[in-house]
C-alpha positions as CSV (number, residue, x, y, z in Angstrom):
1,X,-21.5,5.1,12.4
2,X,-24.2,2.6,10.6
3,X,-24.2,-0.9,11.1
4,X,-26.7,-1.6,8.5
5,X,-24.1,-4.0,6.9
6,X,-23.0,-6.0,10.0
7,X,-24.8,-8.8,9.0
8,X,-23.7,-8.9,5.3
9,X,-20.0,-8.3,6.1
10,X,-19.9,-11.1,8.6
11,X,-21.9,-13.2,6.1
12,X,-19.3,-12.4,3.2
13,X,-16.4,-13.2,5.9
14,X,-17.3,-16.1,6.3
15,X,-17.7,-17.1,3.0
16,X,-13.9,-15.6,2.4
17,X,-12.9,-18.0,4.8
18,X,-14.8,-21.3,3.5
19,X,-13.1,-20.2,-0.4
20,X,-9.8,-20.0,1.2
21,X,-9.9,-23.2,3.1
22,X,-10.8,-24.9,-0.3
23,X,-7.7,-23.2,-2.3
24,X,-5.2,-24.5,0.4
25,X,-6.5,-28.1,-1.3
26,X,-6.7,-27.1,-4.5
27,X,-9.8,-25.2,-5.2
28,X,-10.7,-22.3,-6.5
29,X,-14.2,-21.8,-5.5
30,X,-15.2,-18.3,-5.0
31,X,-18.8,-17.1,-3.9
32,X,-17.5,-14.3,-1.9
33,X,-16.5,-10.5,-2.6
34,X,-12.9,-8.8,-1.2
35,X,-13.9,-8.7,2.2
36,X,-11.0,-5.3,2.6
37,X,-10.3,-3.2,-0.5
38,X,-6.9,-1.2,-1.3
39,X,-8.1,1.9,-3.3
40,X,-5.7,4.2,-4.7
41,X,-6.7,7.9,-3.6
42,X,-3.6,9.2,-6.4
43,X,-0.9,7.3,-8.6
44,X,2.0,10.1,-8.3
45,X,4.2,11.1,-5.4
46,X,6.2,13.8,-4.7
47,X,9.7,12.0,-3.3
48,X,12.2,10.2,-5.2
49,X,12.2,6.8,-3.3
50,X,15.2,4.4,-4.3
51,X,12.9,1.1,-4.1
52,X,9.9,2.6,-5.0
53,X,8.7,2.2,-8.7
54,X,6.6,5.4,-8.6
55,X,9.2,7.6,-6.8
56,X,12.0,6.0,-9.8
57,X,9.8,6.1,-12.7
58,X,11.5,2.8,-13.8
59,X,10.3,-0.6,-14.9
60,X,9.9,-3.3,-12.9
61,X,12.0,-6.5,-13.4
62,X,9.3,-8.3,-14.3
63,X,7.4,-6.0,-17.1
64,X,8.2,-4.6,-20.7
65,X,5.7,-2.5,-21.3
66,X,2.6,-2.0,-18.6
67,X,4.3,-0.7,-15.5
68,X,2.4,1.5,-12.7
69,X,4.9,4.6,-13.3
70,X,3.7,5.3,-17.0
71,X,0.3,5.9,-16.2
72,X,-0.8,9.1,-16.8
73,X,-0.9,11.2,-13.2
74,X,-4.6,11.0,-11.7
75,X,-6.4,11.9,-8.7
76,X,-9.7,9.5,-8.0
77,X,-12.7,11.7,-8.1
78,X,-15.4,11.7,-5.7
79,X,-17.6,10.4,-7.8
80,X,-15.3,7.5,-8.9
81,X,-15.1,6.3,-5.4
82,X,-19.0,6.9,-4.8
83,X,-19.3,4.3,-7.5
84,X,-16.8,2.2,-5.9
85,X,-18.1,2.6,-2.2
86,X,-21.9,1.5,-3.5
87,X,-20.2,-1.7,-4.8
88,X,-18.2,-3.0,-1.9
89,X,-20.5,-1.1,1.1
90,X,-22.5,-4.2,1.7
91,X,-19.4,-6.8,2.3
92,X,-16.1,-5.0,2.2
93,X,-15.3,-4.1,6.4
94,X,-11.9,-2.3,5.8
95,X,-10.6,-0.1,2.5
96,X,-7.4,1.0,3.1
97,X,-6.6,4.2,1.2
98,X,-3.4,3.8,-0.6
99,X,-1.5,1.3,-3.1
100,X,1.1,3.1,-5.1
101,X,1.5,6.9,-4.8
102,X,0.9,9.4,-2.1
103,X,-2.9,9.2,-1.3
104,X,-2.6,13.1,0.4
105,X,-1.9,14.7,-2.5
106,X,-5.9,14.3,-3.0
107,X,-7.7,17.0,-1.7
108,X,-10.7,14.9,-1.5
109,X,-9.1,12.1,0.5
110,X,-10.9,13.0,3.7
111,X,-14.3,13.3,2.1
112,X,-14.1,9.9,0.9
113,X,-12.9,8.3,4.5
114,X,-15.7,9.9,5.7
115,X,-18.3,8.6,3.3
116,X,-16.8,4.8,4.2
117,X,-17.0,5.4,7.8
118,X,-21.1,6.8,7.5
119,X,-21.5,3.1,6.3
120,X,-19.1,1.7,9.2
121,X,-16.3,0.9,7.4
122,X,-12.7,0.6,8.9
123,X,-10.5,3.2,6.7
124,X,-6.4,3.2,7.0
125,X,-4.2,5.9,5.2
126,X,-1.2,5.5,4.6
127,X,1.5,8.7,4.1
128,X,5.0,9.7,4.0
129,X,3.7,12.9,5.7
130,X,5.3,15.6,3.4
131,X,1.8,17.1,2.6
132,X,0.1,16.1,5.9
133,X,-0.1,19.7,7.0
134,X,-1.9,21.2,10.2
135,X,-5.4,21.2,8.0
136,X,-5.2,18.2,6.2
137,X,-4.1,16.7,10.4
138,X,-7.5,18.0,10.9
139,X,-9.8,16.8,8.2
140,X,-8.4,13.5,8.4
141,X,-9.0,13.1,11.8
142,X,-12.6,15.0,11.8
143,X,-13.5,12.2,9.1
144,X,-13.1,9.3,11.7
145,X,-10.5,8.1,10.2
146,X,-9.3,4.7,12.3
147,X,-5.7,4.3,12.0
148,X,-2.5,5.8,9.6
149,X,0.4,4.9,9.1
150,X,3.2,7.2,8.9
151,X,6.5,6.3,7.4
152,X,9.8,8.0,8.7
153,X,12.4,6.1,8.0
154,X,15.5,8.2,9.6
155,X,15.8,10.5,11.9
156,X,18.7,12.8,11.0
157,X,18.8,14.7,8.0
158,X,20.8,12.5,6.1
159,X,19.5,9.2,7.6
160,X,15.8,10.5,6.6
161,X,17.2,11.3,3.0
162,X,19.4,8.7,2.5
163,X,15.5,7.0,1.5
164,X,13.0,9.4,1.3
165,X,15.2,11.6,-1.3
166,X,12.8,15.0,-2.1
167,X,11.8,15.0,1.4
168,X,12.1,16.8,4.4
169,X,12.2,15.3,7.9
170,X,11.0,18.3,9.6
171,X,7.6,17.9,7.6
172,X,7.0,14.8,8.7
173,X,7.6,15.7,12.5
174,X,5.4,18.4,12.1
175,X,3.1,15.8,10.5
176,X,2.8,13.4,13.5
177,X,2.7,16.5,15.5
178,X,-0.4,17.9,13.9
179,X,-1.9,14.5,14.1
180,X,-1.3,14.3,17.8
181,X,-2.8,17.9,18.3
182,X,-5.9,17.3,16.6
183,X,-6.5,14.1,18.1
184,X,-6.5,15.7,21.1
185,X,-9.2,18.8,20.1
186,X,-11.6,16.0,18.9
187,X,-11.2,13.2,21.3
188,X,-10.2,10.7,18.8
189,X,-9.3,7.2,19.4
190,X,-7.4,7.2,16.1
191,X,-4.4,5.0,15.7
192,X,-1.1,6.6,14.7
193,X,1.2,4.5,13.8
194,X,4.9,5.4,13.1
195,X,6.4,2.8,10.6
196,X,10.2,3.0,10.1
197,X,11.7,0.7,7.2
198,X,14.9,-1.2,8.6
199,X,17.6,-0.4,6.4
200,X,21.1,-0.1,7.0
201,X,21.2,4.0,6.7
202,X,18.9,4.4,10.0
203,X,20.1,1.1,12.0
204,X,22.2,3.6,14.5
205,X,18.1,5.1,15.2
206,X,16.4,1.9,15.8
207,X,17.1,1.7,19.8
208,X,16.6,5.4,20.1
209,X,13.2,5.5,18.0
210,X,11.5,2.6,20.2
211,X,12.1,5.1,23.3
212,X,11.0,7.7,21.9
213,X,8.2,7.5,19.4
214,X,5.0,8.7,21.6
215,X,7.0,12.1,22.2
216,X,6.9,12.7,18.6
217,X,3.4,11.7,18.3
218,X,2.7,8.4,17.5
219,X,0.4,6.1,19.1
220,X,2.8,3.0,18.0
221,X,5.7,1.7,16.6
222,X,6.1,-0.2,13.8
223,X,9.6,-1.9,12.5
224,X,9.3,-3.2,8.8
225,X,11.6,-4.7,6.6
226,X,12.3,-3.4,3.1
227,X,11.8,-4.8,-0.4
228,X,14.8,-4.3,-2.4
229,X,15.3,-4.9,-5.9
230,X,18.4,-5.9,-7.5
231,X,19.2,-7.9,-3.7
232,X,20.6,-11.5,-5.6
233,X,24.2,-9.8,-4.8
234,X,23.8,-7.8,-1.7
235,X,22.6,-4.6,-1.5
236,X,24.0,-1.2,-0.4
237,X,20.6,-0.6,1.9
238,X,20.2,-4.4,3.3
239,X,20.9,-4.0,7.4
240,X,23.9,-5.5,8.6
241,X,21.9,-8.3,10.6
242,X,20.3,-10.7,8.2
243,X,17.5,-10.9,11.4
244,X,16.3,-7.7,9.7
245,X,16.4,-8.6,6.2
246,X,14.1,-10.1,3.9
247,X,16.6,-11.7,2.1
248,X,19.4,-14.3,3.1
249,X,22.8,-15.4,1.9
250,X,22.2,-18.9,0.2
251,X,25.5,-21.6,-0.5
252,X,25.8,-20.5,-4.4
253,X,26.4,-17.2,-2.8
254,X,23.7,-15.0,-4.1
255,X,20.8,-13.7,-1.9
256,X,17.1,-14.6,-2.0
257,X,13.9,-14.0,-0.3
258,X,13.9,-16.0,3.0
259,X,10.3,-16.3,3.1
260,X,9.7,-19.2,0.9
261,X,6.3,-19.0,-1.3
262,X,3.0,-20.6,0.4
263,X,0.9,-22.8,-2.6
264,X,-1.9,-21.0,-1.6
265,X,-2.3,-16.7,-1.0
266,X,-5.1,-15.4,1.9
267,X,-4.8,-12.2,0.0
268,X,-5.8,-13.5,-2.9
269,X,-9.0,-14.9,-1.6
270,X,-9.6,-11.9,0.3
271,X,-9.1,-8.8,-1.2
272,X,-8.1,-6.7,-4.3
273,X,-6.3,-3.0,-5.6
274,X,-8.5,-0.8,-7.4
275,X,-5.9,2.4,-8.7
276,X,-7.0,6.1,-9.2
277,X,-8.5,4.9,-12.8
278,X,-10.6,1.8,-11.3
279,X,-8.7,-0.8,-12.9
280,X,-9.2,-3.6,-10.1
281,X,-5.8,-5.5,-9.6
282,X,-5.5,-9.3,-7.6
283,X,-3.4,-7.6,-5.1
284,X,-0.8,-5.4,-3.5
285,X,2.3,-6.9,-5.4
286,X,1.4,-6.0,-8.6
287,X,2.5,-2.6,-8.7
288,X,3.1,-3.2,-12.7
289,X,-0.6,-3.6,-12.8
290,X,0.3,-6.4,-15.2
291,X,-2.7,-9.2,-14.3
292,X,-5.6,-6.9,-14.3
293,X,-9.4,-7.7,-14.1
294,X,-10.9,-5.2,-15.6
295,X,-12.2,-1.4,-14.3
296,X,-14.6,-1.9,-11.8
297,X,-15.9,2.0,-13.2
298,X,-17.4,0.7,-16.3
299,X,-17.9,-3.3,-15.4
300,X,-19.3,-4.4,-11.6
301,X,-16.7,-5.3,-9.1
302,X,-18.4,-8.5,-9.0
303,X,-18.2,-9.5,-12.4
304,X,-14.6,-9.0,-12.1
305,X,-13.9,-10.7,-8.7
306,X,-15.4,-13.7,-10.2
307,X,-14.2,-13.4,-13.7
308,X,-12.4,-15.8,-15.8
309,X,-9.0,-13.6,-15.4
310,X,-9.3,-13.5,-11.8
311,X,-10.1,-17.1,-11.4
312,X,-7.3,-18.2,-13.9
313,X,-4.7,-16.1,-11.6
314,X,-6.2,-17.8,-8.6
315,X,-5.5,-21.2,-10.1
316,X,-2.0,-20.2,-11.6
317,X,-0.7,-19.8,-7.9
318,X,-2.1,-23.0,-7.0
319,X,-0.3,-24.7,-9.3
320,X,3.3,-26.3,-8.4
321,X,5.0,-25.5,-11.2
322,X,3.8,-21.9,-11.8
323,X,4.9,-19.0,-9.9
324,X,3.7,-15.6,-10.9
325,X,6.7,-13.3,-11.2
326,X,4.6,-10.8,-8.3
327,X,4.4,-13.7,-6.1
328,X,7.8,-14.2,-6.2
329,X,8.5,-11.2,-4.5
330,X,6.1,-11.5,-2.2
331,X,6.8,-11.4,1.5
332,X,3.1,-11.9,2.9
């Protein structure tokens, strides 16, 4: 693994850092680059998620007319994300290899963790495991990939579907089981993380899951709660325990997000999306794609990251009186 880019990584950090401190007064000064990337390896997925946009092909409640799921299906190409990789090698530390569809259904995936890790970058996949298959278990972990997360979120047949509709549960077993096996052929200190949404369909599985999750495979557990939309007046998949639950009852009797929005976004000043087409988006929440900067495939990344679009999103957060409609929903 190179550490040519130590130096310039920790010098960009820091530099992150001193632009964030500024926008928690106010100011939007950035001289820094996204410090980790989200790239999209492929915009489609194969299940039929109820809260997902992708897996509904719906609109999003806050878009007419430029929402992720009407983009034409695309796989990034290797040399897309060659061009991407030369623009964020020198200050980027981590890319994580997924935003809105299912980054295995790229062939190519494992070449391009592999191309981030010769330049020492920390890589994360994340997977619903339907196409992780004994040779894909293998490539991904012969790439050096560092850490993935896979999602299971029920452990019956009919908790597992209840969510993951299109999906199989034995698949993704077999997944974590694959992952396991070939982690042990190649000596790999590879995180596997197990990430199970907490919805009230699998809430019966929690207490058995945390007992059992490094027989099926995993390295770790992770509990996460879900976004739902539609919540304001319950919601069939909200748990039973509002301690599990992004949302809470309020006194005019409708739901909302319990996590009241910061004036200021570490994301924001952090990081950015870039989907399968290299449009480079401000963050993870717009899955509409409906604020982007540009396409970092025919403009520089750092054009965009400093650009007048980016900037006047950074401000428009700041301000008291302006909320985004993606921030809204954010958790983070």
């Amino acid at each position: 693994m190179s550490t040519r880019y130590l130096a310039s990584r920790a010098s960009n950090q820091l530099r992150c850092w001193f632009s964030y401190a500024l926008s928690l007064v106010g100011v939007v000064h950035v001289r820094h680059m996204p410090a980790f990337v989200s790239i999209e390896p492929a915009n489609f997925c194969q299940l039929r998620c109820p809260e997902c946009p992708v897996g509904q092909r719906a609109s999003l409640p806050d878009t007419q007319d430029s929402i992720q799921t009407k983009r034409p299906r695309q796989l990034l190409s290797q040399d897309a994300f060659r061009t991407i990789l030369a623009q964020i090698q020198s200050t980027a530390h981590t890319v994580q290899f997924y935003f809105q569809g299912e980054p295995l259904l790229n062939p190519a995936l494992p070449d391009m963790i592999a191309l981030a890790r010769r330049v020492g970058m920390y890589t994360i996949v994340s997977t619903n495991a339907q196409a992780l298959t004994a040779d894909m278990a293998e490539r991904l972990v012969a790439s050096g990939l560092n850490r993935i997360i896979v999602s299971i979120d029920g452990f019956t047949p009919e908790s597992y579907s209840a969510y993951r509709v299109g999906g199989h549960l034995p698949l993704a077993l077999a997944g974590l089981r694959y992952l396991r096996e070939a982690k042990q052929r190649h000596r790999s200190h590879i995180r596997i993380e197990l990430q199970v949404l907490r919805l009230s369909t699998n809430e019966s599985e929690w207490a058995w899951i945390r007992h059992r999750y490094r027989t099926l495979g995993a390295s770790c557990l992770t509990f996460k709660t879900a976004q739902l939309y539609d919540y304001e007046h319950g919601h069939p998949l909200m748990p039973s325990s509002p301690r599990y639950s992004r949302y809470r009852l309020g006194a005019d009797g409708l739901y909302h997000l319990h996590r009241p929005r910061r004036r200021s976004c570490y994301r924001l000043w952090s990081g950015c999306v870039i989907t399968a087409d290299g449009t480079v988006l401000p963050c993870c929440y717009d899955k509409s794609s409906s604020h982007p900067f540009g396409n970092c495939l025919t403009t520089p990344l750092h054009t965009l990251y400093h650009s007048p679009a980016a900037n006047t999103f950074r401000t428009t957060i700041l301000q008291k009186n302006s909320t985004p409609a993606i921030c809204r929903e954010c958790y983070y």
